[in-house]
C-alpha positions in Angstrom: 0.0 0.0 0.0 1.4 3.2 -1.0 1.8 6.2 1.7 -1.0 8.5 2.0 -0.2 12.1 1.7 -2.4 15.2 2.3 -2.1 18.2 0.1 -3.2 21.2 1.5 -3.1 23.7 -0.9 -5.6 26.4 -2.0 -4.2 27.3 -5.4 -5.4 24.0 -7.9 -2.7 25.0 -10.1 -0.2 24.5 -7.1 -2.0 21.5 -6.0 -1.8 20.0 -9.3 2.0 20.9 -9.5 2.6 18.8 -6.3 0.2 16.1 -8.1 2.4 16.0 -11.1 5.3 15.8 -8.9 4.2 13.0 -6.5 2.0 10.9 -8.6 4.7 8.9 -10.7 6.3 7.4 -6.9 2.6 5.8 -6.2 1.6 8.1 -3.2 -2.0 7.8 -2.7 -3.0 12.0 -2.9 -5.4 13.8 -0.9 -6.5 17.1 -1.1 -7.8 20.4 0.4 -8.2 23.7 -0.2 -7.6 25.1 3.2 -6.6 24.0 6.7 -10.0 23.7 8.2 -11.1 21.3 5.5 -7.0 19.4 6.2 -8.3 19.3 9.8 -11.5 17.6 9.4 -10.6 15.1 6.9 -7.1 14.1 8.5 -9.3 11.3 10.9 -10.7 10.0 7.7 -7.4 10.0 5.2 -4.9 9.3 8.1 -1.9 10.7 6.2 1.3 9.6 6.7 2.7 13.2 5.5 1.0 16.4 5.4 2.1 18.9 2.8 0.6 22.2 3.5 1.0 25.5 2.2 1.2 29.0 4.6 -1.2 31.6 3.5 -4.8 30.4 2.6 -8.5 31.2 3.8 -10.3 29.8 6.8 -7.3 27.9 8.6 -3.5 28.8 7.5 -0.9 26.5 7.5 1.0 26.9 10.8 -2.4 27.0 12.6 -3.1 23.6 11.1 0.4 22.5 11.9 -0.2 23.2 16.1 -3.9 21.6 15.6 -2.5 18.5 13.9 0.2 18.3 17.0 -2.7 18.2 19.4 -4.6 15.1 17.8 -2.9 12.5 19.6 -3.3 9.9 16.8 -1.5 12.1 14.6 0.9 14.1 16.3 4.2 12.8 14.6 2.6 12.9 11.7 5.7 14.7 9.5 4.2 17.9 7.8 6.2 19.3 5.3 5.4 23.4 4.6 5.3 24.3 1.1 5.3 28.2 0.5 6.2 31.3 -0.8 7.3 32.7 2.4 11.0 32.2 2.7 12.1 34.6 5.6 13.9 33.4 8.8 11.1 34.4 11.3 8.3 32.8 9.2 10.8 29.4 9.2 11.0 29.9 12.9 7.6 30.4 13.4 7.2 26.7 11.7 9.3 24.9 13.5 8.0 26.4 16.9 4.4 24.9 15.7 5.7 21.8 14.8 6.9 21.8 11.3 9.1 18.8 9.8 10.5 20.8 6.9 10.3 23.9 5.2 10.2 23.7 0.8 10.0 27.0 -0.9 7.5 27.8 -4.0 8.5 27.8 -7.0 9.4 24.2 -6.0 11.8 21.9 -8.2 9.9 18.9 -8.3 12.7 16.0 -8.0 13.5 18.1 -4.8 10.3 17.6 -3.3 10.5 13.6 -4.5 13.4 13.6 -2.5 12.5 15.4 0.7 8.9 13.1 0.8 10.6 10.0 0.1 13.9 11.0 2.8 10.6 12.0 5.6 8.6 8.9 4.6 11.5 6.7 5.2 12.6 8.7 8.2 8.9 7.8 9.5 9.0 4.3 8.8 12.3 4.0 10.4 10.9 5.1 13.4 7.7 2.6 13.8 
């Protein structure tokens, strides 16, 4: 069975980008459009990565991140942030919510095979 990971994205061109990107390796793909929407379906999909962008409506990213470390089933869940935001403070502010890793946009997309694949094994090493 392949690794489930949840896109959270609420650009669909972005979404589909990380798609394109992902979909040859076999991961099984779920997405959402915000972090409220991530939130309430993470029970349901059970990811074993969270990809999640910064700025989008209803719920953004780092807010996700420090609700997803309060779920107890999921709270080593790896979430990778995927984003335009690039400064220091902004990467600080991830990791201080939880944060695994820090990609950002325009992405190169055999770079963001590589970080998945490195966290999903990183993951499975750990189980």
């Amino acid at each position: 069975m392949s690794a489930r990971i949840l896109v959270v994205e609420d650009s669909r061109v972005m979404r589909q980008m990380v798609r394109t990107a992902l979909e040859p390796d076999g991961y099984d793909l779920h997405e959402r459009e915000d972090g409220r929407q991530a939130l309430d379906a993470i029970p349901s999909v059970a990811p074993a990565l969270v990809i999640t962008d910064v700025n989008m409506p209803e719920m953004d990213g780092l807010s996700l991140v420090r609700a997803i470390r309060t779920l107890a089933p999921f709270r080593f869940v790896p979430v990778l942030v995927l984003t335009t935001e690039s400064g220091d403070d902004m990467k600080r502010a991830g990791r201080a919510a939880g944060a695994t890793g820090w990609i950002v946009k325009p992405f190169d997309p055999n770079q963001l095979r590589e970080v998945v694949a490195r966290v999903l094994r990183a993951r499975a090493a750990r189980r």
